[in-house]
N, C-alpha and C positions, 0 to 999 in steps of 0.2 A: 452190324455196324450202325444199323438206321435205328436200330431202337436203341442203345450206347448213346448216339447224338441226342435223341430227342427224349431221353433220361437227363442228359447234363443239360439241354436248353431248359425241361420243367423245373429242373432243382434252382441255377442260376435265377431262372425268374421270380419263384419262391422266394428267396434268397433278397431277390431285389424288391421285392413289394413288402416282407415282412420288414428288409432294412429303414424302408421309408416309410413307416407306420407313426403317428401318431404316439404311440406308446412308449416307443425305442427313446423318443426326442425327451427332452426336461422339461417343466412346464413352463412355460415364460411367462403367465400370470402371478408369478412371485412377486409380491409387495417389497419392495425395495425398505432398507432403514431408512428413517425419515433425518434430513440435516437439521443441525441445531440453526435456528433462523439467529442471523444477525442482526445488534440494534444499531442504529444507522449511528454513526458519532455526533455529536455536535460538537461544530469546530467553532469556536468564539472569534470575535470580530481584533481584530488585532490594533492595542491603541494607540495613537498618532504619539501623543504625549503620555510620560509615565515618570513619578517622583520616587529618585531610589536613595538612601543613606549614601554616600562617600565610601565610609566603611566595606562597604559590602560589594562596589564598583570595582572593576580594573583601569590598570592606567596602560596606555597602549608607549610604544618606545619614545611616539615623540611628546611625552607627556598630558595626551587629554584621556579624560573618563570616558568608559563605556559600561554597560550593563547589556550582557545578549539572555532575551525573553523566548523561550519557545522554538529557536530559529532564528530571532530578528534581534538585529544591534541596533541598539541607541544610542546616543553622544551626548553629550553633555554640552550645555549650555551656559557657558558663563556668565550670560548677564544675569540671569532668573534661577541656575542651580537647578533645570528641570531636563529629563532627559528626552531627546525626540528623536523617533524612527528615523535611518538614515536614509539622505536622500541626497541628488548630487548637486542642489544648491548650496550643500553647507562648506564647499569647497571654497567658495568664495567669503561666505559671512564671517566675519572677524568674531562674533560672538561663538564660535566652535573651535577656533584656533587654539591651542595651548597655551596657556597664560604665559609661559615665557619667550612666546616668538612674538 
């Protein structure tokens, strides 16, 4: 029985030192694929004032012109017919109201 035991303690240890070898493992020095680098974007400055055709504008319900750039609405301007980034003074200025109110 005592040599049964210390047959199963040598094999198990065996067992246990060849499982943690070095060899058993993968190697983790593998060179990864390299990522494609990204080019940064360049986002342009976005401008105040911009001159659009009529044509090519929308008219909104209550009758004034818009043109939307990239994300951003303009409005039109009746006095000078040029379009400017919205902002919430134009709620006030009679020169963005629709010409028939």
């Amino acid at each position: 029985m005592n040599k049964a035991v210390f047959i199963l303690i040598a094999f198990l240890a065996v067992i246990f030192v060849t499982g943690c070898s070095k060899k058993s493992h993968p190697e983790t020095t593998v060179a990864a694929p390299a990522k494609p680098v990204k080019k940064a974007t360049v986002k342009t400055a976005v401008p105040k004032v911009i001159t659009v055709n009529d044509k090519v504008a929308k008219r909104s319900v209550d009758g004034r012109y818009y043109y939307d750039l990239e994300g951003h609405r303009y409005w039109r301007n009746n006095r000078d017919g040029k379009y400017y980034l919205f902002n919430k003074s134009m709620f006030d200025n009679p020169d963005f109201k629709s010409p028939g109110n």
